[in-house]
C-alpha positions in Angstrom: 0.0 0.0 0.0 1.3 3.4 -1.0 2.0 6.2 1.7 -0.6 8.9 2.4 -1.1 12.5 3.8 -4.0 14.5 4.3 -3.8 17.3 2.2 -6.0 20.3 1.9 -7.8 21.4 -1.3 -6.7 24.5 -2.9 -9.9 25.7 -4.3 -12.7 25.2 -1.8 -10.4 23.9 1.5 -11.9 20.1 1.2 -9.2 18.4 3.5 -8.6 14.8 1.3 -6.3 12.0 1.5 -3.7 12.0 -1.3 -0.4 9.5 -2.3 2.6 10.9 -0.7 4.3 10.2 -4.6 1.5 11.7 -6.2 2.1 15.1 -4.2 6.0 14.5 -4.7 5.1 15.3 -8.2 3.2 17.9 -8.0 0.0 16.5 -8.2 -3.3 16.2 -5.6 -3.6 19.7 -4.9 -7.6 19.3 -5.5 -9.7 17.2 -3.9 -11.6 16.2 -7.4 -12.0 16.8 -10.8 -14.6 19.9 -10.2 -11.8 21.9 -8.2 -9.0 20.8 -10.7 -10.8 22.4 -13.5 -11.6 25.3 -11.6 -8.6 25.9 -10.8 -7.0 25.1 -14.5 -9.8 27.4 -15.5 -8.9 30.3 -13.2 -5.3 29.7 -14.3 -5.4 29.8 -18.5 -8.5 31.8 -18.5 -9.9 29.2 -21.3 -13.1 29.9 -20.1 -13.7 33.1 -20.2 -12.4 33.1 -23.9 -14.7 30.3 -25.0 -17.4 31.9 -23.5 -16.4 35.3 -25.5 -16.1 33.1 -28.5 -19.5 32.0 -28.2 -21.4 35.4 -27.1 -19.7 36.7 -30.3 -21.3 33.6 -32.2 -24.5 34.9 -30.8 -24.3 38.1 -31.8 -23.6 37.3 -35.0 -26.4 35.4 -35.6 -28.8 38.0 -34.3 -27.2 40.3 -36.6 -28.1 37.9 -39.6 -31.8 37.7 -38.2 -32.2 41.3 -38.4 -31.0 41.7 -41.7 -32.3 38.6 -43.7 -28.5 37.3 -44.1 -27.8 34.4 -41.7 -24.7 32.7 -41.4 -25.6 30.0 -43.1 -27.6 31.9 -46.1 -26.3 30.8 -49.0 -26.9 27.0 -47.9 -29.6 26.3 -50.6 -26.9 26.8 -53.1 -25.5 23.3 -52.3 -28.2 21.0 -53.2 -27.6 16.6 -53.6 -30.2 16.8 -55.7 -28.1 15.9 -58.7 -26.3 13.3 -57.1 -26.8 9.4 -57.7 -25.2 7.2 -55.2 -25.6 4.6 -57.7 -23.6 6.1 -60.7 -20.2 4.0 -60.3 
């Protein structure tokens, strides 16, 4: 059996019990996968920019309802209607 220490979380202050080796490393410093990505999250800012990516998504696509011109407004030009899956 591997050795142990309590170790608290750095997010939300969970105390947890965490391999001795795994700590060693640099690892454990959350108590579960929640915390981890918080704090990986809070650390890169990721989500912040994926949620910016989206909101701009968004607003496109309420700009394209107000005018007519969606994003996808030209998709009736690309038609299978002359396509025979049986030509060989």
């Amino acid at each position: 059996m591997s050795a142990t220490c309590e170790c608290k979380c750095k997010v939300c202050g969970v105390m947890f019990t965490a391999r001795v080796a795994d700590r060693k490393r640099g690892w454990a410093k959350c108590c579960g996968k929640r915390c981890a990505a918080i704090k990986r999250e809070r650390s890169t800012g990721t989500y912040r920019s994926n949620m910016a990516r989206i909101a701009a998504g968004r607003a496109r696509e309420a700009y394209g309802a107000d005018t007519g011109e969606g994003y996808f407004a030209d998709a009736h030009l690309f038609s299978n209607e002359e396509h025979d899956c049986n030509k060989g």
